[in-house]
C-alpha positions in Angstrom: 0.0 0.0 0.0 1.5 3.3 -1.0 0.6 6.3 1.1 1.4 10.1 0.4 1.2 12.3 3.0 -0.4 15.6 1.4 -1.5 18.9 3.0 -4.9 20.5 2.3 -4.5 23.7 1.0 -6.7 26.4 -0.9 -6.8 25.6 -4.5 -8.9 28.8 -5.5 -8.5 31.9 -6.9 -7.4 34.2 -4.1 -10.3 36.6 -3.2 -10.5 40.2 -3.8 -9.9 42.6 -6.5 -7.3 40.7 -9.1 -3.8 42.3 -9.1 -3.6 44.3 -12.5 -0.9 43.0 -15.1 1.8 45.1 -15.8 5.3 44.0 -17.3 6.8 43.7 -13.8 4.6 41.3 -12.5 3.4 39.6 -15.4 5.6 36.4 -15.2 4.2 36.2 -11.4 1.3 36.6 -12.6 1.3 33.6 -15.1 3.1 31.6 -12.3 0.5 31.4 -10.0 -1.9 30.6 -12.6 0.1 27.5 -13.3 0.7 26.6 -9.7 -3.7 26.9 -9.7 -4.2 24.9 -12.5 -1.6 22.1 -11.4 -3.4 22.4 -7.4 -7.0 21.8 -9.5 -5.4 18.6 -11.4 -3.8 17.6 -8.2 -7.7 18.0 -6.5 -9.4 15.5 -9.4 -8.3 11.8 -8.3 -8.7 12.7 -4.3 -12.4 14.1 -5.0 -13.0 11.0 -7.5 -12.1 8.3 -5.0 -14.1 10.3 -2.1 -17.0 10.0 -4.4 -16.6 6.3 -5.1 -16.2 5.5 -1.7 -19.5 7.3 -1.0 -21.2 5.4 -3.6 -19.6 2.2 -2.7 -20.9 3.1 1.2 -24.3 4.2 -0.5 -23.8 7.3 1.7 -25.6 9.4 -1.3 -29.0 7.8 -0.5 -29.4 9.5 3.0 -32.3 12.1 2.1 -33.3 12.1 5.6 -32.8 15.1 8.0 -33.9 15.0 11.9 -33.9 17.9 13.9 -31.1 16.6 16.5 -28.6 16.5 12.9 -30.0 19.4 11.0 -29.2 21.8 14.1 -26.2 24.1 13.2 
């Protein structure tokens, strides 16, 4: 059994006003883009086997809420 120990981390675009692109930052710019893109193809398999393991469970067929599990 091969396990990787990874670190949860925001994938997203950062929030707030996006920086604007000028020729100093530009290659920064593109940079972090990458480093998003590669985070979102990282995120695919881990979400994928969740979802399987859900469906495998049948945890997707719980429709049911009671008031003790509903309460935030």
């Amino acid at each position: 059994m091969i396990t990787r120990c990874t670190t949860i981390r925001f994938a997203g675009k950062p929030l707030g006003r996006p920086p604007k692109s000028i020729p100093e930052n530009k290659d920064e710019l593109k940079r972090l883009k990458a480093q998003r893109r590669q985070g979102y193809r990282e995120h695919i398999p881990i979400e994928r086997k969740l979802c399987q393991g859900k469906n495998d469970c049948r945890l997707n067929k719980i429709l049911a809420m009671r008031a003790d599990t509903s309460v935030a």
